[in-house]
C-alpha positions as CSV (number, residue, x, y, z in Angstrom):
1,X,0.1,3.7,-128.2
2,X,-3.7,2.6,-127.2
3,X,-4.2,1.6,-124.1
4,X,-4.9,-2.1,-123.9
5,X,-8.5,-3.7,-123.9
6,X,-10.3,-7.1,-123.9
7,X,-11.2,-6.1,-127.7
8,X,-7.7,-5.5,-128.7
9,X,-6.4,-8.5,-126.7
10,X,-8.9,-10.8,-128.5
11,X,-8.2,-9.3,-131.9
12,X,-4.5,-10.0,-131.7
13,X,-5.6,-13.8,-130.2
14,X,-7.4,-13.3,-133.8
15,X,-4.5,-13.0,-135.7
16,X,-2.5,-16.4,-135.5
17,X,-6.1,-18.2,-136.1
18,X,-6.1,-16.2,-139.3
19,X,-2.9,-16.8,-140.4
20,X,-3.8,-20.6,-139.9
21,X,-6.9,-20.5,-141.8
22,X,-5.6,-18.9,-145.1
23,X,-2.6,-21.6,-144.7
24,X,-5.1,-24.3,-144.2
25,X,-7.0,-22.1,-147.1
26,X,-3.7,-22.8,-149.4
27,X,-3.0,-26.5,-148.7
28,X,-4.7,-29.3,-150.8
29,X,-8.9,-28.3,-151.8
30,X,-10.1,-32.0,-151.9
31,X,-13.5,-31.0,-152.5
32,X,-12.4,-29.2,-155.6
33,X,-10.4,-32.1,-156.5
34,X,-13.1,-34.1,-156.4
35,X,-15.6,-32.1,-158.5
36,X,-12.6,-32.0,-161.1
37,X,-11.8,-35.9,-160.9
38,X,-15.1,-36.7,-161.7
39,X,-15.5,-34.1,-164.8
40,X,-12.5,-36.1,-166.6
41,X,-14.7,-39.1,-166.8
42,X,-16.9,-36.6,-169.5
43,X,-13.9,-35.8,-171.2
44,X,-13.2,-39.9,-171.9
45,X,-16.8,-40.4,-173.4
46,X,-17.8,-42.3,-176.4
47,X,-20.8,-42.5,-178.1
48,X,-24.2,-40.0,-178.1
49,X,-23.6,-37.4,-175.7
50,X,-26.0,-36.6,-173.7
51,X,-28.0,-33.3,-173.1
52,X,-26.3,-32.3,-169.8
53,X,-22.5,-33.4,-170.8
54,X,-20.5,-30.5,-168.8
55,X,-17.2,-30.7,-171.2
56,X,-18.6,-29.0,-174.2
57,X,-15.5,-29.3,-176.4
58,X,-16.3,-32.8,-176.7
59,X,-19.2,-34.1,-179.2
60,X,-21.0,-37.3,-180.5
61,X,-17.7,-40.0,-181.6
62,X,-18.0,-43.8,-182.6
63,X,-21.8,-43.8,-183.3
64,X,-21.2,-46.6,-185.7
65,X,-19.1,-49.0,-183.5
66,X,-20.2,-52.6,-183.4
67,X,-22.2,-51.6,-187.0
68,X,-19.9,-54.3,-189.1
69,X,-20.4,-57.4,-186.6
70,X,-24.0,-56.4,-186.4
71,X,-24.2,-55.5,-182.5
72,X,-24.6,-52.3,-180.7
73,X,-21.7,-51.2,-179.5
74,X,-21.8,-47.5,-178.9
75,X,-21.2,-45.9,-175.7
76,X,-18.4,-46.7,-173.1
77,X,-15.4,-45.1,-172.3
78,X,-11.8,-44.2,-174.3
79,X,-9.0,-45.3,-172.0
80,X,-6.4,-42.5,-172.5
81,X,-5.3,-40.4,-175.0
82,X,-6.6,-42.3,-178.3
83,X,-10.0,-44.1,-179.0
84,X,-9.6,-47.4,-178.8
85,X,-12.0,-48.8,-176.1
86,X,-10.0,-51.5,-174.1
87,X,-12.0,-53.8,-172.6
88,X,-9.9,-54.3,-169.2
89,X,-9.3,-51.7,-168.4
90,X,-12.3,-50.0,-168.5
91,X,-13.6,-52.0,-166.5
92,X,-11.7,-52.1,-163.6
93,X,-11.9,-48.4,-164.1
94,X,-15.5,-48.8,-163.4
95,X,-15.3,-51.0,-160.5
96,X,-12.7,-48.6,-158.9
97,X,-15.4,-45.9,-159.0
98,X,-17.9,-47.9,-157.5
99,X,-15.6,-48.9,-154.9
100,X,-15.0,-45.5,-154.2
101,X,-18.9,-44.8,-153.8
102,X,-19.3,-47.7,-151.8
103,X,-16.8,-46.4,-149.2
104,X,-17.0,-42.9,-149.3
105,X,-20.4,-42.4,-150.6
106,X,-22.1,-39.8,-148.2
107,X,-19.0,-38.4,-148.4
108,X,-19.2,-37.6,-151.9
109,X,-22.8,-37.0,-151.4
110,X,-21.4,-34.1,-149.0
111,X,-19.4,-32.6,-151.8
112,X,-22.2,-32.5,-153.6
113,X,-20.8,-35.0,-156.3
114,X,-23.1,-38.2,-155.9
115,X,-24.9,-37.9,-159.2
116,X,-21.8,-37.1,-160.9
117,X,-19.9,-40.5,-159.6
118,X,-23.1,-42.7,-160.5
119,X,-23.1,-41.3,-164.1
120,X,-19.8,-41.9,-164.9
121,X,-20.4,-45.6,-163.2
122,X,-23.4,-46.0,-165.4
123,X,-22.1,-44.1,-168.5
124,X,-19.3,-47.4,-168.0
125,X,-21.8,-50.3,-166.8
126,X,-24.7,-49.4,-170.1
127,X,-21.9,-50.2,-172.3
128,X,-21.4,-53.3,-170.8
129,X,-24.7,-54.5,-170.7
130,X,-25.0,-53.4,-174.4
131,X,-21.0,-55.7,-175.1
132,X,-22.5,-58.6,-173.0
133,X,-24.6,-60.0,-176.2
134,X,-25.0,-63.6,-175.1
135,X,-24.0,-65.8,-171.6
136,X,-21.1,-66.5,-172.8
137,X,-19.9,-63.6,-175.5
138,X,-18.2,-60.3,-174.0
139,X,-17.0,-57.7,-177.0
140,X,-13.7,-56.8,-175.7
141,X,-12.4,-54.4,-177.8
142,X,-13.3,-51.5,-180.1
143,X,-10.8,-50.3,-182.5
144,X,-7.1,-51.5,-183.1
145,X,-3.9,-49.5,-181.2
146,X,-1.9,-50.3,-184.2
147,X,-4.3,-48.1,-186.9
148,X,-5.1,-45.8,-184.0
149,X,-2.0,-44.8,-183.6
150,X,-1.2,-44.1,-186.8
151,X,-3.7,-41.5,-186.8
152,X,-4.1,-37.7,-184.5
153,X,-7.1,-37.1,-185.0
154,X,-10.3,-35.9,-182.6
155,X,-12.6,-38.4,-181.9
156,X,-15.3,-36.8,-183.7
157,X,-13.4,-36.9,-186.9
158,X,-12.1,-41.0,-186.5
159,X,-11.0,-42.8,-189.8
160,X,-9.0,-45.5,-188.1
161,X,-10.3,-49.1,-187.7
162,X,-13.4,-49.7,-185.6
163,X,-13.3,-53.1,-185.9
164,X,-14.7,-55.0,-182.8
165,X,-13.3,-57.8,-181.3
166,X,-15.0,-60.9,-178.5
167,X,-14.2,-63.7,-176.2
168,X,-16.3,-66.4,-176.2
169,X,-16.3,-70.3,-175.5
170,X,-13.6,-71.0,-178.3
171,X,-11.7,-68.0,-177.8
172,X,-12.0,-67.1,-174.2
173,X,-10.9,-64.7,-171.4
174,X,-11.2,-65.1,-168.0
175,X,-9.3,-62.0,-166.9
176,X,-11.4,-59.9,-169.2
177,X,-14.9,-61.6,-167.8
178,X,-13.8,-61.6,-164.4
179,X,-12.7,-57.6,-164.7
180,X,-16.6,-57.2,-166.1
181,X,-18.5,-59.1,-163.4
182,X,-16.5,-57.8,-160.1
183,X,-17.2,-54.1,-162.4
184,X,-21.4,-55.1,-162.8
185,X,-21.6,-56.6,-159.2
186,X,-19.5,-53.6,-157.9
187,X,-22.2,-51.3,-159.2
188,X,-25.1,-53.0,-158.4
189,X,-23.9,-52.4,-154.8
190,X,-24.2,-48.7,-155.9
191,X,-27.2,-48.8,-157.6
192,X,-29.3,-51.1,-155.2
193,X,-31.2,-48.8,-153.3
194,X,-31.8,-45.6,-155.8
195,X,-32.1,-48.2,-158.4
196,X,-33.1,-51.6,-158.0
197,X,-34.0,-53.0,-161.4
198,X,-31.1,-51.8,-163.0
199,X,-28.5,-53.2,-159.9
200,X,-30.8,-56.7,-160.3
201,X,-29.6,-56.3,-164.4
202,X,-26.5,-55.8,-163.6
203,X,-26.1,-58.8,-161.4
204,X,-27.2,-61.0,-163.7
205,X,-24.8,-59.7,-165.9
206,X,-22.4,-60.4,-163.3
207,X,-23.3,-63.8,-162.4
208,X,-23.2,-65.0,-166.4
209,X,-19.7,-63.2,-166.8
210,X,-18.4,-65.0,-163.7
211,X,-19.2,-68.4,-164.7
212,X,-18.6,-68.2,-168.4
213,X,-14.7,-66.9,-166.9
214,X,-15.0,-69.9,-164.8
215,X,-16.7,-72.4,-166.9
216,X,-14.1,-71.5,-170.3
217,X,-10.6,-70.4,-168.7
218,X,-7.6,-68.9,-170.5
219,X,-6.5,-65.9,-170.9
220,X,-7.8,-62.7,-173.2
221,X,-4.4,-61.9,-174.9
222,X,-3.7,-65.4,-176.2
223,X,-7.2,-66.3,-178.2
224,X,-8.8,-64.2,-180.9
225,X,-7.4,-61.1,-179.5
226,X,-3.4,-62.1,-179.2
227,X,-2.2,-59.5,-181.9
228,X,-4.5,-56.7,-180.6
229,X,-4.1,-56.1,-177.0
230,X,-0.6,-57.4,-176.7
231,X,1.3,-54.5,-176.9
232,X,-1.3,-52.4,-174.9
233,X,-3.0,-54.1,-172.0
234,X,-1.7,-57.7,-172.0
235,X,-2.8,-59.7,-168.8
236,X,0.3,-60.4,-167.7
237,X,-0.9,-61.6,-163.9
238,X,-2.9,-63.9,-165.8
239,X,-7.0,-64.4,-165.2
240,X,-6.7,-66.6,-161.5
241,X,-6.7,-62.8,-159.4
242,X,-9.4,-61.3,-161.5
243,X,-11.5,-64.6,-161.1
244,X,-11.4,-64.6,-157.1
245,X,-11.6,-61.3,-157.8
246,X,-15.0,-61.4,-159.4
247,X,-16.3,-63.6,-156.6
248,X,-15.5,-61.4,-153.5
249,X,-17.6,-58.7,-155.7
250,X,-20.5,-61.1,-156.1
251,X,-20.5,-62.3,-152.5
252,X,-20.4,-58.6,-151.6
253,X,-22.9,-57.8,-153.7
254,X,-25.4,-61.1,-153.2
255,X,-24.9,-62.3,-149.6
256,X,-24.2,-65.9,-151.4
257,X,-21.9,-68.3,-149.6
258,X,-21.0,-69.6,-153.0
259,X,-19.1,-67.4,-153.7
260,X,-17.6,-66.7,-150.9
261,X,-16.5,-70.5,-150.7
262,X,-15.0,-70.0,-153.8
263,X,-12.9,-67.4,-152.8
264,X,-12.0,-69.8,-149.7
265,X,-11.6,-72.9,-151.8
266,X,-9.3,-71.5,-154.6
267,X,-7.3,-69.4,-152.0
268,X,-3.9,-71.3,-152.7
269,X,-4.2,-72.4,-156.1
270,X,-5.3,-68.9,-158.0
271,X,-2.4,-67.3,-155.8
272,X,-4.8,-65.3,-153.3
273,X,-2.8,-66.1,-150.0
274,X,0.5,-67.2,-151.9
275,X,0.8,-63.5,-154.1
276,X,2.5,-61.0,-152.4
277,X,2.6,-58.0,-154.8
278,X,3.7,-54.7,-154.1
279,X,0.9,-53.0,-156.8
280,X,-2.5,-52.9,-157.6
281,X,-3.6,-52.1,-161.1
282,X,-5.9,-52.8,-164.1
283,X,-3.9,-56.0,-164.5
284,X,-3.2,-57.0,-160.8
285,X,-5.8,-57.1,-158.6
286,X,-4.0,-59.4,-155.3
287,X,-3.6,-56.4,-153.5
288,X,-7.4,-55.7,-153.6
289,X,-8.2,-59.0,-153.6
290,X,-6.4,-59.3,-150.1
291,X,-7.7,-56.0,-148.3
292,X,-11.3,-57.0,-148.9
293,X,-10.8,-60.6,-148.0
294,X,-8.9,-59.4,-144.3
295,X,-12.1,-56.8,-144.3
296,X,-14.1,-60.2,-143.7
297,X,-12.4,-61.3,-140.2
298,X,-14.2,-58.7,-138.2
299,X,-17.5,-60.4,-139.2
300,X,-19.0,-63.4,-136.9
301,X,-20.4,-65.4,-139.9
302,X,-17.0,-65.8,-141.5
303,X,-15.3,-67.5,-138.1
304,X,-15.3,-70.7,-140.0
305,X,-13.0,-69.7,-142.3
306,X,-11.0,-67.0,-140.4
307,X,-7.4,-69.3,-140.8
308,X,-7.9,-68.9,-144.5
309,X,-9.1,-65.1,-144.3
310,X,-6.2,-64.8,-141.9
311,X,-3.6,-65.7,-144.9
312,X,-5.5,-63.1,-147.0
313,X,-5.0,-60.5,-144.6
314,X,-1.4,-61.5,-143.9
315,X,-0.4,-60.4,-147.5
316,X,-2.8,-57.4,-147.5
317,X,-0.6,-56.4,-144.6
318,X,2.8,-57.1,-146.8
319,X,1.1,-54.3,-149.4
320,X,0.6,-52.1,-146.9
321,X,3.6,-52.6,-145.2
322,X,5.5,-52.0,-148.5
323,X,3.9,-49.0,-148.9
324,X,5.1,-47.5,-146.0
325,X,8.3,-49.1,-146.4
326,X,8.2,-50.8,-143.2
327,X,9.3,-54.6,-144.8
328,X,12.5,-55.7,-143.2
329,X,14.8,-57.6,-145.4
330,X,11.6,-57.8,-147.8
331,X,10.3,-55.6,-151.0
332,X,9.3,-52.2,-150.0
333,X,7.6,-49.7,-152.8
334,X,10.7,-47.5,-153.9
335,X,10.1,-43.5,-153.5
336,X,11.6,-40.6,-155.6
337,X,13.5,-38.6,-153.4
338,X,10.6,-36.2,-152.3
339,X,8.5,-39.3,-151.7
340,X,6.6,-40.0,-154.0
341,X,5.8,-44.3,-154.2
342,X,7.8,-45.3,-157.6
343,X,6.5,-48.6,-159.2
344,X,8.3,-48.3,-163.1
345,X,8.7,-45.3,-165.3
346,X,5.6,-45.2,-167.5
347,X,2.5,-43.9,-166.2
348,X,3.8,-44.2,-162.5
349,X,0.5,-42.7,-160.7
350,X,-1.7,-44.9,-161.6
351,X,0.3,-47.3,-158.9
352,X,0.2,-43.7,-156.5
353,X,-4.0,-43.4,-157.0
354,X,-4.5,-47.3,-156.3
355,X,-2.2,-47.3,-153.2
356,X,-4.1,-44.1,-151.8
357,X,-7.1,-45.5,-152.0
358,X,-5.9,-49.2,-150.3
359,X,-3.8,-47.6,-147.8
360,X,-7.4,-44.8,-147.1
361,X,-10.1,-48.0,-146.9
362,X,-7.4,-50.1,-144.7
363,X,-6.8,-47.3,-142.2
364,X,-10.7,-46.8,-141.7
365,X,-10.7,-50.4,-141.6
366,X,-7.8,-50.5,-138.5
367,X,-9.8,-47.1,-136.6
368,X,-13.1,-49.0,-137.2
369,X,-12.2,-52.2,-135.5
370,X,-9.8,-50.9,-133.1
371,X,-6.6,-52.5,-134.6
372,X,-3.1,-51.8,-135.3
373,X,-1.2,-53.1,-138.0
374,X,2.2,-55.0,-137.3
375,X,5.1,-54.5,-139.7
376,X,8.3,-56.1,-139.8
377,X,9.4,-52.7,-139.1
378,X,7.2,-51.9,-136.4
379,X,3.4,-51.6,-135.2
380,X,1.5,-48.7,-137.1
381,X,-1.5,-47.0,-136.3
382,X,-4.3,-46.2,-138.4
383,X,-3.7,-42.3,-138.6
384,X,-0.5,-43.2,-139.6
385,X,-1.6,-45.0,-142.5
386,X,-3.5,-42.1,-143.3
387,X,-1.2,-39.5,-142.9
388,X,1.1,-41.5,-145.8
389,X,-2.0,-41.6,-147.8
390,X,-2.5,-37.6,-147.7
391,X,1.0,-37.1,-148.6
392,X,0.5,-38.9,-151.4
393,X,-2.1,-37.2,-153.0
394,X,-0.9,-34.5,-151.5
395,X,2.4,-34.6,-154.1
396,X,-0.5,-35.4,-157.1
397,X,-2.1,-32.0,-155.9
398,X,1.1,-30.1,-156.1
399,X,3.5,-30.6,-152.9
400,X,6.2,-31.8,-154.6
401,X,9.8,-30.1,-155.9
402,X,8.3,-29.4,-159.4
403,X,5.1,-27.4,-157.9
404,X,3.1,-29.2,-160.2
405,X,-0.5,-30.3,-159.7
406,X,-0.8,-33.8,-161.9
407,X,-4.5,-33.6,-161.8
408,X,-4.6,-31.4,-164.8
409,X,-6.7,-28.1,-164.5
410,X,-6.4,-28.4,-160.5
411,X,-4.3,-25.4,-159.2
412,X,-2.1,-23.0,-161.1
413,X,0.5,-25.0,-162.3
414,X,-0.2,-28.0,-164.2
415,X,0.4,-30.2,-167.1
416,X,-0.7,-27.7,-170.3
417,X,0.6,-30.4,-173.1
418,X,-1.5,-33.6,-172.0
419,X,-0.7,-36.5,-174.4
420,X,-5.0,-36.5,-175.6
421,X,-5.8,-36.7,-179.1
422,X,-8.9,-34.6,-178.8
423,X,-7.6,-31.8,-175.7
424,X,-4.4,-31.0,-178.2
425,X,-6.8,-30.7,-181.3
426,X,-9.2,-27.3,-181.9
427,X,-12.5,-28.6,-180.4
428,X,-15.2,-29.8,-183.0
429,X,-17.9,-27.5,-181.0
430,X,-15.6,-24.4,-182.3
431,X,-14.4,-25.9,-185.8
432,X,-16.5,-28.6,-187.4
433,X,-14.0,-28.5,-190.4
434,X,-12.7,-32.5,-190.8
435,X,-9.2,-33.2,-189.4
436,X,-7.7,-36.3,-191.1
437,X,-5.6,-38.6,-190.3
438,X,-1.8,-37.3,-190.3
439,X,-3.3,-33.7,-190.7
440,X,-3.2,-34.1,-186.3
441,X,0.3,-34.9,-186.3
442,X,1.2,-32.0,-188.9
443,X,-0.6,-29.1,-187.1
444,X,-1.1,-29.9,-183.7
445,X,1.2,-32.9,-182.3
446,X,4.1,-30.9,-182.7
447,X,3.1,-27.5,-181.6
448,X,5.5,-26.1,-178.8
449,X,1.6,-24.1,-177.3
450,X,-0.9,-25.7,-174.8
451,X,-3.5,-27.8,-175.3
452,X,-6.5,-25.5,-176.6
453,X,-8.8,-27.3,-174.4
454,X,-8.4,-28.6,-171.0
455,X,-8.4,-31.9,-169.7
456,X,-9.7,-31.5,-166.3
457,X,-9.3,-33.7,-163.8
458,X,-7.1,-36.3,-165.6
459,X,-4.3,-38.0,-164.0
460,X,-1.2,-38.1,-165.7
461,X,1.7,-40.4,-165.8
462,X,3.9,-38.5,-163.6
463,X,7.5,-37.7,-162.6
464,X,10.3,-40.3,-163.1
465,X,12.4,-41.3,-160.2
466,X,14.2,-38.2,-159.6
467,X,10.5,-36.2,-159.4
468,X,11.4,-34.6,-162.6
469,X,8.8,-33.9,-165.4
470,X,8.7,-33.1,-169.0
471,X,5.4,-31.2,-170.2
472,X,5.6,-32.1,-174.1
473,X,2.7,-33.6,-175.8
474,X,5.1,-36.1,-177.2
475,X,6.3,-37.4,-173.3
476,X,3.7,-40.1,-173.3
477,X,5.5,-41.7,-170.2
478,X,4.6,-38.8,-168.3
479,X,1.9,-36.6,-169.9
480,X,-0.8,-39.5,-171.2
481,X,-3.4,-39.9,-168.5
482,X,-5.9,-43.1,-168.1
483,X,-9.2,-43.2,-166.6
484,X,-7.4,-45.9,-164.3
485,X,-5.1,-43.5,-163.1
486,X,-8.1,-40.9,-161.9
487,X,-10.9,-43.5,-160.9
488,X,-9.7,-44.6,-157.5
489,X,-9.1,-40.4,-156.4
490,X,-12.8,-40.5,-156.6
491,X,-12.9,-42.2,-153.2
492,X,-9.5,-40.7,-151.6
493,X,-10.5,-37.1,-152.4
494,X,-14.0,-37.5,-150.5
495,X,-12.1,-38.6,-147.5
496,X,-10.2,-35.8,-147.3
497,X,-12.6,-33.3,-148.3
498,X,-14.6,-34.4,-145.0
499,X,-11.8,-33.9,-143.0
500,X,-10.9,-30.9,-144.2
501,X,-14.2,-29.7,-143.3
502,X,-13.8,-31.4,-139.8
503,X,-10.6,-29.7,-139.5
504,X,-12.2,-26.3,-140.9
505,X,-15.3,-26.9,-138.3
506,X,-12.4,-26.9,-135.2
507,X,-10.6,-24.1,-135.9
508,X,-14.1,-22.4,-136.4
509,X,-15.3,-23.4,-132.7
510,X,-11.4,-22.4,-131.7
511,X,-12.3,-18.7,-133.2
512,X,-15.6,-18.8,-131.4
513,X,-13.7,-19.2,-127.7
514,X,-11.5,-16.6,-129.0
515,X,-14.1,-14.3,-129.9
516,X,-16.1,-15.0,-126.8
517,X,-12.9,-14.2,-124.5
């Protein structure tokens, strides 16, 4: 046996440092996470592709759409896994990701994904500009889900209906023009210092879009559109949340105490300090709402109206609290049996991504101001907060009983039979041959193979309550992903990417101290 030395004795010191580098090496890679979040958004496009589009099994799609009502309406994003372009939400898809750059944007910057996140923002915002025709005329919708459904076809090869649809002063919607302007003053906040004539565009945007809601109120699924967005994205929370909504965004974005009185003065009567809600999605925005309004209290200028701010923040804290089931005798969020937040069977992570990201921004909110939060349940830090959080994406990533990643192409093991018109079909870049109609459905829906190309960095729906999950193409519950469902990861995998590399940066001084011995 050698004798001992002080080389030997600091290589075996070495050895458990190792061992906890390649185990840090195997847990969640955020950054890469990241990277693939933001490629999915390429994936969704529609419209002229342009000449640095990454995903090259997609091409040009829906390069006549607005053609019959005379408007240009080419561009924007498909929701899921067909090609209808919902107006809602798209657009809250798009102020997600700005809210995520807003937060977390030299973190992003740090990954190297900055330019990525603003093109998908813009790829969203230029379509909205374009669907914005008049002050008060927003084109909702492109394409029918009834027709669309009928068909499996690629984008590139669409024969279903592309007829458009609008609100306006006869036939209006509030939820839908609200959605738009908190989207358009959202981005402006992103775009303001690298671009300052297009945020100013985009503001004006917003302003018209927030008081044609205001001005003409009702809601989008009862007008014009009833019969097409019922059955798909109905506002069932109504239009009051995405109104207030739309006014925290424009104070945020202008500085104007209008708006911000608005959000004071219709408080009680659109349901901002009466709601408390246990999810935030395309559809209800209180929990949102809430969390930025409480944000406001640690700001001198708002003393004035800190009771009212103060009601705000107490059902924020009732989200949060839900979350982490800490509510006594009250709603908490139910959890599958390995954890995982539950909300309702189909398409259950888009209520996981929204909550990550709430539960993320109000932790750095609590360590930023010094606070704790106080529970029923108990008084919880902000690493806490945080800690639930990771765990949650952490399950998305692939800590969870089925050692599944949901964030398709992240990992070795994930969804292979995505619910995607367009990832289960040959791509047109390798076979420009037409694909009609049913001829989807009769060679490719029901083929037992995976998807020939990959939809990376799409969230699917998810496990069901008993964290199990079904990978068949015709498991729409579980296997269809939205941009929704992916758009608000933007933010939570930049956080955790920098403190991985924190983390990364301590065990690295740790080995120098070691070696140094």
């Amino acid at each position: 046996m050698e004798k001992s030395n002080p080389h030997n004795f600091a290589q075996w010191c070495l050895i458990p440092l190792i061992f906890a580098i390649f185990t840090a090496a195997k847990a969640s890679n955020y950054a890469d996470a990241l990277a693939k979040s933001l490629l999915y958004f390429e994936s969704q496009r529609s419209g002229r592709l342009p000449y640095n589009q990454r995903v090259t099994w997609r091409d040009h799609s829906g390069l006549t759409d607005g053609l019959e009502q005379g408007v240009d309406l080419v561009g924007g994003y498909y929701d899921a896994g067909d090609h209808v372009k919902f107006g809602l939400p798209m657009a809250f898809t798009v102020t997600m990701l700005s809210w995520s750059v807003i937060e977390y944007r030299q973190q992003i910057a740090d990954a190297g994904e900055l330019e990525h996140a603003m093109e998908a923002i813009k790829w969203g915002t230029d379509y909205f500009i374009k669907a914005h025709t008049s002050p008060n005329v927003l084109w909702a919708e492109v394409g029918d889900g009834d027709t669309d459904h009928y068909c499996w076809q690629r984008p590139e090869d669409m024969t279903t209906s592309r007829q458009a649809y609008k609100i306006d002063q006869n036939n209006p919607g509030s939820d839908l023009a609200g959605e738009t302007a908190a989207a358009m003053a959202a981005a402006a906040l992103v775009f303001k210092e690298t671009n300052p004539h297009y945020a100013h565009l985009l503001l004006h945007h917003a302003q018209q879009l927030f008081e044609f809601g205001d001005k003409y109120r009702g809601k989008y699924d009862e007008g014009g559109m009833l019969g097409v967005v019922k059955s798909y994205y109905a506002s069932v929370s109504g239009f009051k949340d995405e109104l207030l909504w739309a006014g925290l965004w424009l104070y945020k974005a202008t500085d104007n105490e209008d708006y911000l009185r608005y959000v004071i003065n219709e408080a009680e009567s659109f349901g901002g300090i009466g709601w408390a809600i246990t999810e935030f999605s395309w559809d209800v925005k209180y929990a949102g709402i809430q969390l930025m309004a409480s944000k406001l209290l640690n700001e001198e200028k708002h003393k004035e109206h800190s009771d009212i701010l103060e009601k705000y923040r107490s059902k924020s804290e009732y989200y949060i609290c839900s979350c982490l089931n800490k509510n006594i005798d009250t709603k908490n969020v139910e959890r599958t049996p390995a954890g995982l937040l539950y909300i309702r069977q189909w398409n259950n992570m888009q209520y996981v991504s929204t909550a990550s990201f709430l539960l993320t921004v109000y932790s750095d909110f609590l360590k930023s101001s010094d606070q704790k939060l106080s529970c029923h349940g108990g008084t919880v830090g902000h690493q806490e907060i945080l800690s639930f959080a990771k765990s949650q994406v952490d399950y998305i990533l692939g800590s969870n009983p089925m050692n599944m990643s949901y964030l398709v192409g992240y990992g070795p093991n994930y969804p292979q039979r995505v619910h995607h018109r367009g990832a289960s079909v040959v791509s047109y870049r390798e076979n420009k041959g037409f694909i009609g109609c049913t001829q989807g459905y009769d060679n490719w829906y029901g083929r037992v193979e995976p998807n020939p190309n990959v939809l990376v960095g799409a969230l699917v729906g998810g496990p069901d309550c008993e964290d199990h999950f079904l990978d068949q193409r015709d498991n729409y519950m579980q296997t269809e992903a939205c941009t929704y469902n992916t758009a608000p990861l933007v933010g939570v995998f930049a956080k955790f990417s920098e403190l991985e590399i924190q983390k990364e940066l301590d065990h690295s001084q740790d080995l120098g101290l070691v070696a140094s011995y």
